[in-house]
N, C-alpha and C positions, 0 to 999 in steps of 0.2 A: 160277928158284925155283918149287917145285910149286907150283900154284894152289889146295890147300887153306888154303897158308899166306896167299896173300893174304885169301881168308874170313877165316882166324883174325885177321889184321893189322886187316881191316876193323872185325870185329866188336869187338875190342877198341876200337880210334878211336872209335866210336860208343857200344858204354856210356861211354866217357870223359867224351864229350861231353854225352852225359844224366845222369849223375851230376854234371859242376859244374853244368850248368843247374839242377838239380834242387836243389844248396846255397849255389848264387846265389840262388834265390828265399828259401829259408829264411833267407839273410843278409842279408835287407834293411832299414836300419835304420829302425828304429820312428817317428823325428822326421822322416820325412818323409812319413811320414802324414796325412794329414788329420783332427785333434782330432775329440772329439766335439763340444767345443765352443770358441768361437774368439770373441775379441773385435772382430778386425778382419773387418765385416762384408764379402764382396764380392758386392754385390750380381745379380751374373751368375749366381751360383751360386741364386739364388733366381726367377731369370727363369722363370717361366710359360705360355710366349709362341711354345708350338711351332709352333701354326698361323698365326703372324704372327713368325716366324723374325729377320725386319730390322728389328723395333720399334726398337730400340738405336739404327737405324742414321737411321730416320726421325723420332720421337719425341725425337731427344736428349734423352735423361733427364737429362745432366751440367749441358746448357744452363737445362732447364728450373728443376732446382735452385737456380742463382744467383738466377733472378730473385726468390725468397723469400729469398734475404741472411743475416745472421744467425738461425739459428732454436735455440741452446742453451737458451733461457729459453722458449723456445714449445710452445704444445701443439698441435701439427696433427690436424683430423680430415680422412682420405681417403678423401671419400663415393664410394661406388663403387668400393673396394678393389679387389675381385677374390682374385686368390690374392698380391697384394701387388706387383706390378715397381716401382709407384712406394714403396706402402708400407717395403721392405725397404732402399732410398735415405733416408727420410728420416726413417729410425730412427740414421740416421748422424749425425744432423746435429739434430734436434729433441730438447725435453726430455720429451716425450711425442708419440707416436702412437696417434690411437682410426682403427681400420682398420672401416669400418662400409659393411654389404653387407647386401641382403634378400635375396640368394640365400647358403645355407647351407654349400651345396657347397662351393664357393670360399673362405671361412673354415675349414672346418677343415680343407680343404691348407693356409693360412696358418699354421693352427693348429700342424698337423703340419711346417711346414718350421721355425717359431720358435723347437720342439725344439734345432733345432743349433746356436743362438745361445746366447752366455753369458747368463747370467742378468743379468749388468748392464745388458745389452741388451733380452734378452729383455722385463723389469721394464717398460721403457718401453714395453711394443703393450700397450692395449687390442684385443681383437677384439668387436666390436658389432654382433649380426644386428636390425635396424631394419626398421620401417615403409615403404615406398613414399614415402607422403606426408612422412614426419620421422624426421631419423635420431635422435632421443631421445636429445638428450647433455643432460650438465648445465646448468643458465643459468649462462652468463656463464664458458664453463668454455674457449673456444678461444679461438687467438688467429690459426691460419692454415684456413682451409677449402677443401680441395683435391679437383678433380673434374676427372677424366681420363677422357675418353672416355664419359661420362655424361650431361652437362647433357640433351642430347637426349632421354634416357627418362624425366625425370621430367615429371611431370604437370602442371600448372597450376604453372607455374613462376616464373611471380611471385609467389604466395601464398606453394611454397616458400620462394623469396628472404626473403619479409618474415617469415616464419616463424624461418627460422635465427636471425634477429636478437639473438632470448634469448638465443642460444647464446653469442652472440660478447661476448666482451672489449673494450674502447675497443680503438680502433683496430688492430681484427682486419681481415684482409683475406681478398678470395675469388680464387682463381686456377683460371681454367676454361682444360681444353684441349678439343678439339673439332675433329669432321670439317669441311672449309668444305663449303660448298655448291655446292661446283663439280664442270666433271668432273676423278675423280683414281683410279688403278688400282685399287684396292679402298676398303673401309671399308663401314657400314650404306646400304640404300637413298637412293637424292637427296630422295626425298619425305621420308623421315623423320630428315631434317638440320637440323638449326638453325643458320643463317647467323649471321654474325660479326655483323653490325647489327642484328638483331630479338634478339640473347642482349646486345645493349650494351646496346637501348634496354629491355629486360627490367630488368636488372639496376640502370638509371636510374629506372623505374618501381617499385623495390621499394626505393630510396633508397638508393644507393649510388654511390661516386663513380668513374669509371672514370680509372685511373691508367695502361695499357697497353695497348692494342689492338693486336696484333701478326699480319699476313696475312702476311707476308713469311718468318720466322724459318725456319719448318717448312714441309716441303712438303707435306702434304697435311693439315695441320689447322691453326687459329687458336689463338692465346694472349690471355684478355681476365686482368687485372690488377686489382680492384679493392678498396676501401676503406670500410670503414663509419663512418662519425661522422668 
């Protein structure tokens, strides 16, 4: 066979070839798309946490979850948001979430990812830029208060403690997570750590009753559980 014709043979097989690719892509159906908005939240798709890649892996969000039990009737604030990992979990599960951060930044990613949530969803975030000293919620208006990777940056943190107190509902409770103080691969400096026993006896000092002290669960941070009135 003359060798033009294999060119010709070639070149034929190969537009073929990019012509169905090319109305393979055109026929792609629509429903398996990703909505613009979607009920079922997955909260991975909201993860924020590039520079700490394995939070998921070490943080067990799933885990920490349970330990707050029922929360459809409850209104969580989660001081220290951030761009939301815990936030966008436990919009899943609570009847209201106030997401409240003194850095600005970080809320309005929050801001801009809650865009892609249904509106029945969505309804439930407050987003809250606060004070240092008080996150300025309503009295008497929570009923779980949740601090992830925080407790350490706040200031006179017993005053804080007794301060939230307005805030809370009978028997509202506080769930702090937190770096231990020991050695562990990463996380903030060791001096600017707050150990599992000075954040107990904090939070004994500001009247509160500790219902969880947990060193063991997480490798490289504490779970303290507690309880107001």
């Amino acid at each position: 066979m003359p060798r033009n014709i294999f060119v010709i043979v070639g070149l034929c097989v190969w537009f073929g070839l990019f012509s169905a690719c090319k109305q393979e892509v055109k026929e792609i159906p629509q429903d398996i798309t990703r909505p613009d908005t979607d009920t079922n939240i997955n909260p991975k798709e909201f993860d924020q946490s590039d520079n700490e890649p394995d939070r998921v892996i070490w943080q067990k969000p799933e885990m920490v979850m349970e330990l707050l039990g029922d929360m459809k009737d409850k209104v969580v604030a989660d001081i220290g948001a951030g761009t939301g990992f815990f936030t966008f979990r436990l919009l899943q599960q609570a009847k209201k979430v106030i997401a409240v951060d003194i850095d600005k930044g970080p809320l309005e990613r929050m801001r801009m990812l809650s865009q892609k949530l249904d509106t029945s969803i969505s309804n439930k975030l407050e987003i809250k830029l606060a004070k240092p000293s008080d996150p300025e919620l309503q009295p008497q208006s929570v009923d779980i208060v949740f601090l992830s990777n925080t407790y350490m940056y706040i200031q006179d943190r017993t005053t804080y403690l007794r301060n939230l107190k307005k805030y809370l509902r009978p028997k509202a409770r506080i769930l702090i997570i937190d770096y231990k103080r020991k050695v562990i691969p990463f996380g903030p400096p060791y001096e600017e750590r707050v150990g599992l026993n000075r954040a107990e006896r904090e939070l004994k000092e500001a009247g509160y009753t500790i219902e969880r002290s947990d060193d063991v669960s997480l490798d490289y941070q504490y779970i303290l559980l507690a309880k107001y009135k």
